[in-house]
C-alpha positions in Angstrom: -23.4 -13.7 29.3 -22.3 -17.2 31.6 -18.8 -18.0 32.4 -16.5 -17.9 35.0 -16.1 -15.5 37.7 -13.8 -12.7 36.1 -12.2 -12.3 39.7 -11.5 -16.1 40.3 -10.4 -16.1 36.5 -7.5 -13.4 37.0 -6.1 -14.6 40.1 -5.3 -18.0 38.1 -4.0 -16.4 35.3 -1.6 -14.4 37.7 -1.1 -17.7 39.8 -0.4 -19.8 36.9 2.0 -19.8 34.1 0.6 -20.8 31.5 0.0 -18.1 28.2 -3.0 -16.7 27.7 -4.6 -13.8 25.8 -7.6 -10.5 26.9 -8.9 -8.9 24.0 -11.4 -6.1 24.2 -12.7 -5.4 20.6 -16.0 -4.0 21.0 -17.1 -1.5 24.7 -19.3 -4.4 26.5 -16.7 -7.9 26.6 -13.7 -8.8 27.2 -12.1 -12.2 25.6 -10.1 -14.1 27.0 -8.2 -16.7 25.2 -6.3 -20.0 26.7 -4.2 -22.4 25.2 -1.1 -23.6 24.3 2.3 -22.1 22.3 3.0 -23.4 19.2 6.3 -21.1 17.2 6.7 -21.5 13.6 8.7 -20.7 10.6 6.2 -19.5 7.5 2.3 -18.4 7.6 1.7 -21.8 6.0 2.7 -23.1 8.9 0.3 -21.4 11.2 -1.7 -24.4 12.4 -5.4 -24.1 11.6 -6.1 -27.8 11.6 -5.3 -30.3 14.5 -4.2 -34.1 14.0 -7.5 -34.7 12.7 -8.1 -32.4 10.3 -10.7 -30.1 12.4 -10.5 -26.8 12.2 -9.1 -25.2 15.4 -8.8 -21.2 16.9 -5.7 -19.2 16.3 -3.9 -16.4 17.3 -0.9 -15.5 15.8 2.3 -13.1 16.6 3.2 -12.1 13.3 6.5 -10.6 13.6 8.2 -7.8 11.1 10.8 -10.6 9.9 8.0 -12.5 8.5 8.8 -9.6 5.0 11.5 -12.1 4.5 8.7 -14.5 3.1 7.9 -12.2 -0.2 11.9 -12.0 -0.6 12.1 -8.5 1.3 15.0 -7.1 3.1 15.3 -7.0 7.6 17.5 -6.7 10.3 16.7 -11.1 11.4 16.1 -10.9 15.1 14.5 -14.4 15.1 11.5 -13.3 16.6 9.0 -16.2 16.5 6.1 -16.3 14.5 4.1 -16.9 17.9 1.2 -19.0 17.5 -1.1 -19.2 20.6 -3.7 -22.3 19.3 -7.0 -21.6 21.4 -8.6 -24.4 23.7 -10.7 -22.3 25.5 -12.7 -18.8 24.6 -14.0 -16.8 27.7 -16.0 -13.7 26.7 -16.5 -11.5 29.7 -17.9 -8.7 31.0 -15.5 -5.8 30.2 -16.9 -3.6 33.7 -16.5 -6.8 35.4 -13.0 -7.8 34.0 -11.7 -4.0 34.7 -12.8 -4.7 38.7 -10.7 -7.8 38.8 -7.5 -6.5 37.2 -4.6 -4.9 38.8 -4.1 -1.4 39.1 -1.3 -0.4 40.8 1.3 1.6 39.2 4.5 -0.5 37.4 7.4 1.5 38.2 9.7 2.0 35.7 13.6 3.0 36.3 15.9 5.1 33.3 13.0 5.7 31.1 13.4 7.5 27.5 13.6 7.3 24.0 17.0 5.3 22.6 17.6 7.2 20.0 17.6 11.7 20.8 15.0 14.3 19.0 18.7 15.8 17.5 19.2 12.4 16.0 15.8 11.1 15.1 15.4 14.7 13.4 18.9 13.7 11.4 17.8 11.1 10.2 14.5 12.5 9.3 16.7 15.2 7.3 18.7 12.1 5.6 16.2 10.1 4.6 14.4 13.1 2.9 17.5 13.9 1.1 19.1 10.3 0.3 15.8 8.2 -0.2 12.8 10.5 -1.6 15.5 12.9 -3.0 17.3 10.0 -5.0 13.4 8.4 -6.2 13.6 5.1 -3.5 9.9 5.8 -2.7 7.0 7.7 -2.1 7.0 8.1 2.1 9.3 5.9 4.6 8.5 5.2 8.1 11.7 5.2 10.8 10.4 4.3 13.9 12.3 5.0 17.4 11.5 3.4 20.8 10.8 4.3 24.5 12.7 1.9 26.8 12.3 1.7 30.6 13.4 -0.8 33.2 10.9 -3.2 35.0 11.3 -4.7 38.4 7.5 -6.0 38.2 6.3 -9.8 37.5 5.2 -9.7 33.9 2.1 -11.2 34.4 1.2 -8.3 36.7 2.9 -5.5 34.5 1.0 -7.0 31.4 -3.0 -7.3 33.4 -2.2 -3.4 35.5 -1.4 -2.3 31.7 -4.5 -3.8 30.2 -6.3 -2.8 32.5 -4.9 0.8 32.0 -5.4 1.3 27.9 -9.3 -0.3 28.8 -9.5 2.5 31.0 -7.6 6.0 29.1 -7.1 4.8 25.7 -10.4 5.5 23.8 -11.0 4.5 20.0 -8.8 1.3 19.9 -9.7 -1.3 17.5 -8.2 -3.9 19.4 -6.6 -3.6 23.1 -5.0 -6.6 23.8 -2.8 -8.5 26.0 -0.9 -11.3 24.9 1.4 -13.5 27.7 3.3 -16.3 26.4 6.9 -17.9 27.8 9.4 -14.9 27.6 7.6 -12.6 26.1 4.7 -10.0 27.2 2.9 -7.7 24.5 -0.1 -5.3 25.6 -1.3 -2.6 23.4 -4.2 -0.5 21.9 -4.0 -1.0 18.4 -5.9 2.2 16.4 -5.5 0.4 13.3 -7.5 -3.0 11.8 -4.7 -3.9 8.8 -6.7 -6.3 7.1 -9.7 -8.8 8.2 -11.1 -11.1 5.3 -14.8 -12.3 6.6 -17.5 -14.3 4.8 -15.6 -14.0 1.5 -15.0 -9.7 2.0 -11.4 -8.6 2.6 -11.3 -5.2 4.6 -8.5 -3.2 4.8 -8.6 0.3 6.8 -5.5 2.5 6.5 -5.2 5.0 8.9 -2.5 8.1 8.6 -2.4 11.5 9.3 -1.9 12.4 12.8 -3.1 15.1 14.8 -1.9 15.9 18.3 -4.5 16.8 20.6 -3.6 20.0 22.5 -3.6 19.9 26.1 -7.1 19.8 27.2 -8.5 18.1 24.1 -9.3 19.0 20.0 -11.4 21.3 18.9 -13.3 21.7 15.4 -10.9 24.6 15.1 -7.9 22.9 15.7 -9.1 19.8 14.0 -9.9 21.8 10.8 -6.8 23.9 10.6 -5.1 19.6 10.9 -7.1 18.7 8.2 -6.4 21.4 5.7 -2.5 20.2 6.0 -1.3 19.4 2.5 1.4 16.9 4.0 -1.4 15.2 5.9 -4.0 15.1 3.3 -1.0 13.8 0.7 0.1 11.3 3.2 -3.1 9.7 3.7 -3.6 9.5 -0.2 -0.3 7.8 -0.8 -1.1 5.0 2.1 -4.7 4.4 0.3 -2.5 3.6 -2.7 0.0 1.4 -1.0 -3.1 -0.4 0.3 -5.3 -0.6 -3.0 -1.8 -2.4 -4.3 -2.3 -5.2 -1.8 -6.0 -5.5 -2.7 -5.7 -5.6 -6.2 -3.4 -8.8 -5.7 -6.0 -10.4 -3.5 -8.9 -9.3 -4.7 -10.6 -10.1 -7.8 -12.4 -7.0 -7.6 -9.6 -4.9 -7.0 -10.8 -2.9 -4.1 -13.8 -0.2 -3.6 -12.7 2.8 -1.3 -14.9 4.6 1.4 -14.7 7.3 3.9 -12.6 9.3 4.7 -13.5 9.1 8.3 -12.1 10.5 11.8 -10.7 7.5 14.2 -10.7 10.0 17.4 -8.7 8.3 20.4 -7.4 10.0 23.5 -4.4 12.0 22.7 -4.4 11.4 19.0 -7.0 11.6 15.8 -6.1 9.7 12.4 -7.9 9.8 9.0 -8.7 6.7 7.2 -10.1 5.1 4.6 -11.7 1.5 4.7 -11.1 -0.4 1.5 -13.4 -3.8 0.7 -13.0 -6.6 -2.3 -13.9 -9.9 -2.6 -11.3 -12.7 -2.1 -11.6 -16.8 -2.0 -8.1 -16.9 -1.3 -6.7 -18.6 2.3 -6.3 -16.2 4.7 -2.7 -17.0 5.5 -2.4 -16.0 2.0 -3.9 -12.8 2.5 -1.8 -12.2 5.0 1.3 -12.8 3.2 0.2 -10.9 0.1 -0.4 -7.3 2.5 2.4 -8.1 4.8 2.6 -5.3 6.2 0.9 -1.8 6.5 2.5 1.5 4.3 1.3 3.3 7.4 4.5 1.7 9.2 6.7 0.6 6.6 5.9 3.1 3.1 6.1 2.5 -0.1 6.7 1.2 -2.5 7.1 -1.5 0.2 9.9 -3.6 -1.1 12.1 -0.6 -1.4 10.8 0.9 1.8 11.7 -2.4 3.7 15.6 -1.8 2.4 15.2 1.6 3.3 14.2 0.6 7.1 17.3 -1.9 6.9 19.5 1.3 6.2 18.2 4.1 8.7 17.5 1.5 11.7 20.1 0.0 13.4 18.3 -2.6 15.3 15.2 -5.3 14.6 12.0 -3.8 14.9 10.4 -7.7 17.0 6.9 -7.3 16.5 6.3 -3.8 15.9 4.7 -2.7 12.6 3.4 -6.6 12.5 0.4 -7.9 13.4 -1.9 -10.5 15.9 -3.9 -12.2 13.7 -6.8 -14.3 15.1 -7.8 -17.2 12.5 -11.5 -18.1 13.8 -13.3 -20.6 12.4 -16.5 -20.3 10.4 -18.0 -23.4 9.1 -17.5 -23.7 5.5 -16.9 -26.4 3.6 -16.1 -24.8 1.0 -13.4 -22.0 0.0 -11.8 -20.1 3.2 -12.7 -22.3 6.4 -11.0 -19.6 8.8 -11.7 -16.0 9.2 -8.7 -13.4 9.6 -8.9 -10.4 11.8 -5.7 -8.9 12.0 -4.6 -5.0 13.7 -1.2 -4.1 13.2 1.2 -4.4 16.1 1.6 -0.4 17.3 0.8 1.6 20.4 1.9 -1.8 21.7 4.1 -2.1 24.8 6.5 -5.0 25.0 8.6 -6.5 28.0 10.9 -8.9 27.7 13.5 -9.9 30.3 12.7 -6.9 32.1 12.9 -4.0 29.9 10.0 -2.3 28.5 9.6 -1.6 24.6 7.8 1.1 23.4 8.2 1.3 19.4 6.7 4.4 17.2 8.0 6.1 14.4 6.5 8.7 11.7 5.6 8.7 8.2 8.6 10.8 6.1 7.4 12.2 3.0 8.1 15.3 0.8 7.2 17.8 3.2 8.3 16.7 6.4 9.4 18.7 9.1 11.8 17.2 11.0 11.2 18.5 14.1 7.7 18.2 12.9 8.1 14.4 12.8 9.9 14.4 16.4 7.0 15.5 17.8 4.5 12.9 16.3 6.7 10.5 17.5 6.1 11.5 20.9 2.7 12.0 20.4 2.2 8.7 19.1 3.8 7.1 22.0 2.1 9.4 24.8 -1.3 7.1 24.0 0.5 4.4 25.4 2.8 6.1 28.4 0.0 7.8 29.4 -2.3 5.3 30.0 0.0 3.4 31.7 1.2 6.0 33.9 4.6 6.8 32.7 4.0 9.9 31.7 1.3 12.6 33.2 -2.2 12.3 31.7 -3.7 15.0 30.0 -6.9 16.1 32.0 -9.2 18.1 29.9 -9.3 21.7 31.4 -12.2 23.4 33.1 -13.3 26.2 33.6 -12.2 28.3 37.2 -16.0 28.3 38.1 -16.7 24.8 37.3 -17.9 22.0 40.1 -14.6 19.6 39.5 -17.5 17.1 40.9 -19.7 17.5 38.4 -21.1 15.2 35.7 -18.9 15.2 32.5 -20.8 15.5 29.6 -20.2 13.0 27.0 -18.5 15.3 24.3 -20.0 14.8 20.4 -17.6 13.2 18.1 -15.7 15.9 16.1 -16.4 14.0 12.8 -20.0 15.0 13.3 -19.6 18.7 13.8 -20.6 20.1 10.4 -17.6 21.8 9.1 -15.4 18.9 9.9 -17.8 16.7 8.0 -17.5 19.1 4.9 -14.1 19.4 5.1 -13.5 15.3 5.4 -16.1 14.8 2.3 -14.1 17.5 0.2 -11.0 15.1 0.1 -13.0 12.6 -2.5 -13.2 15.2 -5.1 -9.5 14.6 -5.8 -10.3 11.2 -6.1 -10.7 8.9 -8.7 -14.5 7.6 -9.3 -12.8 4.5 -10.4 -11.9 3.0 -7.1 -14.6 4.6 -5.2 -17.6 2.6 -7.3 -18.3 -1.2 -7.8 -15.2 -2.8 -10.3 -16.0 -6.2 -11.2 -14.6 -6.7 -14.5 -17.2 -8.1 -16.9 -15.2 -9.2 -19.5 -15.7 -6.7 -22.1 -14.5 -3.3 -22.9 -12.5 -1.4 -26.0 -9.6 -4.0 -26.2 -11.3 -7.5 -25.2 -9.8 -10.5 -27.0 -6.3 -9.7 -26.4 -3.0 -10.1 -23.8 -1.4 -7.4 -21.7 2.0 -8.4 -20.0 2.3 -6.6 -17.0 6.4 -6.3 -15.8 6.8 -5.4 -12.3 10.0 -3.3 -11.5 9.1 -3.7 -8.0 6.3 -1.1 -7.3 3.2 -3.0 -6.8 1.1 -0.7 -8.6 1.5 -2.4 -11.3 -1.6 -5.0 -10.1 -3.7 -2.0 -10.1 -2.5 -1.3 -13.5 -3.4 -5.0 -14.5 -6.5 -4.9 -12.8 -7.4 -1.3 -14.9 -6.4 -3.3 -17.7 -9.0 -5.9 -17.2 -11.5 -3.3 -17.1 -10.3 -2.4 -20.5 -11.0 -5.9 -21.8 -7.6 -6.9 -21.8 -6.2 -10.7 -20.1 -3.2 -8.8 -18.1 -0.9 -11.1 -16.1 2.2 -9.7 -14.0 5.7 -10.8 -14.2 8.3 -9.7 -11.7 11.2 -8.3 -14.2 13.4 -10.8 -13.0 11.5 -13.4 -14.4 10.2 -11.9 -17.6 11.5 -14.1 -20.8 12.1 -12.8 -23.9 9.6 -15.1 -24.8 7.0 -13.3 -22.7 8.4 -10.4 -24.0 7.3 -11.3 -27.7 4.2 -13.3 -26.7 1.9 -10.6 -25.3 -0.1 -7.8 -27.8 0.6 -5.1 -25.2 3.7 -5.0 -23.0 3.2 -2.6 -20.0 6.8 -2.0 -18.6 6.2 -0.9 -15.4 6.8 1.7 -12.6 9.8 0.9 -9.9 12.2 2.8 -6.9 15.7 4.6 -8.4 17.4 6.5 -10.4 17.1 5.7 -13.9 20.5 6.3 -15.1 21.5 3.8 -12.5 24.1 1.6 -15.0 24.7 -0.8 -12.1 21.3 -1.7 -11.8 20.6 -5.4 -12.9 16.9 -4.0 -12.2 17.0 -0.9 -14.7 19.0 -2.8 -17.3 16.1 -5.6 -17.5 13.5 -2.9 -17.8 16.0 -1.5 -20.5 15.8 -4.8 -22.3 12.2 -4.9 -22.4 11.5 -1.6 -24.0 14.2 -1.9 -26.3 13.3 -4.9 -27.4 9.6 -4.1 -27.5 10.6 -0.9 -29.7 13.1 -2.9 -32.1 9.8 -5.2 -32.8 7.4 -2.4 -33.3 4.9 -4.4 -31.0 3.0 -2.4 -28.8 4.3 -1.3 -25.7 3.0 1.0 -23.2 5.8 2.2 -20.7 4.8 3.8 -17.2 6.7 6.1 -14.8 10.8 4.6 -14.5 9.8 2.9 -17.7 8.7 6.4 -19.1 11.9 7.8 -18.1 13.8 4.5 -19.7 12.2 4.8 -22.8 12.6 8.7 -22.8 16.5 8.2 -22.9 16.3 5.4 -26.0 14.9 8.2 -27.6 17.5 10.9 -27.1 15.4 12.6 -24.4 18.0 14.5 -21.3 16.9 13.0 -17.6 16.8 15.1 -14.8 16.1 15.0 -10.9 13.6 17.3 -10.2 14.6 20.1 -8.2 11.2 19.0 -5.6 10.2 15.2 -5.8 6.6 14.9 -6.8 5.5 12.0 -4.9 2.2 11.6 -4.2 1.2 14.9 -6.0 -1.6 15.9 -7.9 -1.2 17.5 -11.2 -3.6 18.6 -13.7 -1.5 18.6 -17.0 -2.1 18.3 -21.1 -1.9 14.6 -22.6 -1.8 15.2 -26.5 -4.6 18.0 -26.4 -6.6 16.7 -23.4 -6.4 17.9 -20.2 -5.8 15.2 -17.7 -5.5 14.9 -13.7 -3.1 12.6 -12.3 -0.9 11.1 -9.9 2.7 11.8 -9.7 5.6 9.4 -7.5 8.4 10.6 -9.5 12.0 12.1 -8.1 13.2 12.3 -11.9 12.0 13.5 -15.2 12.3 13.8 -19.0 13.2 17.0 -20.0 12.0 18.5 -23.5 14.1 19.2 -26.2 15.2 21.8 -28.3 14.6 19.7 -31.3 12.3 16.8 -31.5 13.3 13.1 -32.3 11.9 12.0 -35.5 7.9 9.8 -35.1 8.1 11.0 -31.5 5.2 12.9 -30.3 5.7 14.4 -26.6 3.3 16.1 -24.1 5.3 18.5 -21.9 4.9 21.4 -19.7 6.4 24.4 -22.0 7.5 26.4 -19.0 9.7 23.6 -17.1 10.6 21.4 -19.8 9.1 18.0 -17.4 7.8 15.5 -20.2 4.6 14.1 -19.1 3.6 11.4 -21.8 5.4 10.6 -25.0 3.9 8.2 -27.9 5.6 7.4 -31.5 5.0 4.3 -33.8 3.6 1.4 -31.5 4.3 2.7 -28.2 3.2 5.3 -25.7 4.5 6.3 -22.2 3.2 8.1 -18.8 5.4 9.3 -16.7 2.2 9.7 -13.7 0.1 6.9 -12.5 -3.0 6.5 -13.9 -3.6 3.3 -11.5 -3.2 5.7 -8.3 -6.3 7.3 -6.7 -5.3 10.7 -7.5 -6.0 10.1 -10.9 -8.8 11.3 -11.4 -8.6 11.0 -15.5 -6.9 7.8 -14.8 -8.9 5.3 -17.1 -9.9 7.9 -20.0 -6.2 8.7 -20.4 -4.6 4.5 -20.1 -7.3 3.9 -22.5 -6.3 6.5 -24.8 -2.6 5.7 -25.0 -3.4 1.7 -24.9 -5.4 2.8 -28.7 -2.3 5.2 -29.1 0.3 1.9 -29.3 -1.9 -0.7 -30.4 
């Protein structure tokens, strides 16, 4: 490897003031990006070609207000969309850009979290109650920061910090430092969001998150982690949110492998990685997964209004990403490659303060307290390494030589038990999404239309791209834009899941998806109605709704659809109850001991009130297929 001496190069970037980037992505280099500062408005703005028309190097700041582009609701700081467009490329020795860098402690003055445990563990209790108690979604993610005073030049804070994640933070996917005008963000990012490379999109959702105990994990500890319900559930739910954004992108929807272990210092995740193929630009890609479940939830659109209600301030970059736009030589479909982490365990100092954001995962189960704690957890990866708050030391034993050697300790993910514990996950699964899914073309209802209406839960383009399996052309309509002429057009109408209580009469949202089964029924053309849809077309028929007394989302139920058993996937907060006396040409499939109506069919329609789309159905495809025949 030739380039410039790493100590010569640091002492100019210190000297000078101009913005540069390091970025360590693999254990051997260290890249170090130079250029200039370009801010704009949109991702189609993000300047891959110069004057000329030649394709140029990019990295991008992608902040969290960028939502605002697919109509989503956020507190507007203004934060640019930061574009740093890359003259030169320096990869470096990483052992040789670690000697160079600072390492003096950054002092920092009045350091702690803004917001309590008492009242991050209140709001934990309120969105449980208000949000997933009232159906607005599946899991929310409130994030809270650590702030500190900073007396140190920037540039020095943001190389000393660098330096410290290369050295204590283990497992990162990208650690970074990014210095433009104003602005300093250093980090090691666990997470790759989604990277799109000879023609493959790759998206890797990480959740689940287990706190190393003070002198390191265990397979014991790790195993008693993994056989958490609420972890294993939250995992499962992000790998949903995420197959959403890859059926839109993909036109092969999305194959699932793992789960794996991503072991770093303080913390170990689960994940998943998720591959399809895409032609699409990769600013496009990144618009159409903007941004991670894992620090937003889902569905997202409801989850970004639910951030807007239980944070009172901008979140700036965090839960965004740094995307890096590289070049690759085609001449034909996407000339750029996209290789984008998300924007956590990321440090940022502006005008002197220090910003450390992290927040949990909320779900059914949460502990509030519980959730304080990862909160700290999560943020102790960063603090830590950069020495504002004790590093753990792994313990020893009395009669151990402190000189000694350390051996290099075997991954945990390799220790037999774990191994069989992690594989043991998949057999909740559903083969569909773990095998190859290119459509083909054919299939039991080829030849005719499906019209797909989104009530604002994207898993409807996993429902569409089921339906293609199926043989069925499916297009998606956002309810807001669904015409009665669609309406009549299509041979199969699938009204579709969506956030809320569907008795909500002030809904403009629930009374379209109203229109559309009503007038779907009044024609007797066929309609297929899933989850709120269900529960809509449950209460045309004379069917009592009902919260459920514990939401079900993300849950796993094996129940009877019309004499077959069936596993699925449940994200529902209310439910159809059974009746004492059955409507007339209304079949219904029920559990006989609560009364919760699971499926219902009649004279050209059938309903669901699971998700046959999600991963956790496992019965998924047998049972859309046999209520598609049902209504057709």
């Amino acid at each position: 490897m030739t380039g410039p001496d790493p100590s010569s190069l640091i002492h100019d970037l210190l000297a000078s003031d101009a913005p540069f980037a390091l970025i360590a992505r693999d254990d051997a280099t260290v890249e170090v990006l130079t250029g200039t500062v370009v801010d704009v408005e949109l991702l189609a703005d993000i300047p891959l070609v110069d004057a000329d028309g030649a394709p140029r190097e990019v990295l991008a700041l992608v902040p969290f207000r960028q939502v605002r582009e697919r109509g989503f609701v956020c507190h507007d700081d203004g934060a640019p969309l930061r574009c740093l467009v890359i003259e030169e490329r320096m990869p470096l020795p990483r052992a040789e850009v670690m000697a160079s860098l600072p390492s003096s402690p950054v002092a920092l003055q009045d350091a702690g979290f803004d917001i309590d445990d008492e009242a991050y563990a209140d709001i934990v209790r309120r969105v449980i109650a208000d949000e997933i108690g009232r159906g607005e979604g599946a899991n929310f993610v409130i994030r809270r920061d650590f702030v500190a005073g900073v007396d140190a030049d920037p540039r020095v804070a943001a190389l000393t910090w660098f330096r410290a994640l290369l050295e204590h933070e283990k497992g990162a996917y990208w650690t970074f430092a990014v210095v433009t005008p104003g602005h300093v963000a250093v980090g090691a990012s666990p997470e790759a969001h989604v990277s799109a490379r000879d023609g493959v999109v790759t998206m890797n959702p990480i959740s689940g998150t287990f706190r190393h105990p003070r002198g390191g994990a265990t397979a014991e500890t790790l195993a008693e982690f993994l056989r958490s319900t609420k972890e294993t559930e939250e995992l499962f739910m992000v790998v949903d949110e995420e197959l959403k954004m890859m059926s839109a992108v993909c036109s092969d929807g999305g194959r699932i492998t793992g789960p794996h272990l991503k072991e770093m210092s303080r913390l170990t995740h689960t994940e998943y990685m998720l591959r399809g193929r895409s032609t699409l630009d990769p600013r496009d890609i990144l618009r159409e997964t903007m941004f991670a479940p894992t620090v937003t939830g889902s569905p997202m659109q409801n989850a970004c209004t639910v951030i807007a209600r239980h944070e009172t301030a901008p979140r700036g970059y965090y839960s965004g990403v740094a995307a890096l736009f590289t070049p690759n030589g085609a001449t034909e479909g996407p000339t750029h490659d996209l290789d984008a982490p998300i924007l956590i365990r990321t440090a940022y100092l502006v005008d002197g303060r220090l910003r450390v954001p992290v927040g949990a995962t909320l779900v059914r189960h949460s502990d509030p307290y519980g959730e304080v704690g990862e909160t700290h957890g999560k943020a102790a990866g960063v603090l830590g390494a950069i020495g504002a708050i004790p590093r753990d030391v792994p313990s020893l034993p009395a009669d151990a030589d402190p000189d000694a050697p350390v051996a290099e300790r075997r991954p945990l993910a390799e220790d037999p038990a774990i191994a069989e514990l992690l594989a043991s996950r998949n057999e909740r699964l559903a083969p569909f999404w773990m095998n190859p899914q290119d459509p083909d073309g054919t299939g039991p209802f080829a030849g005719r239309t499906a019209l797909v209406v989104d009530a604002e839960d994207r898993f409807t383009t996993m429902l569409a791209h089921q339906l293609r399996h199926l043989g069925l052309d499916a297009r998606i309509v956002h309810w807001s834009e669904a015409t009665d002429a669609d309406v009549d057009a299509a041979d199969l109408v699938v009204a579709g899941p969506g956030p809320g209580d569907p008795r909500d009469d002030a809904s403009p949202r629930i009374a379209a998806m109203r229109a559309v089964v009503a007038r779907r029924r009044d024609a007797k053309a066929p309609l297929l109605a899933v989850c709120l849809s269900h529960q809509i077309l449950a209460d045309q028929v004379g069917l009592d709704l009902a919260p459920l007394a514990q939401p079900h989302q993300g849950l796993q139920k094996s129940v009877d659809v019309f004499g077959e058993p069936a596993s699925i996937g449940f994200y529902n907060t209310f439910t159809a109850r059974l009746p004492e006396t059955l409507p007339p040409g209304v079949e219904i499939a029920a559990d006989t001991d609560t009364g919760d109506v699971y499926a219902l069919r009649g004279e050209r329609f059938s309903s669901v009130q699971g998700h046959l789309e999600s991963i956790l159905s496992r019965d998924g495809m047998r049972t859309l297929e046999r209520l598609i025949a049902a209504a057709l």
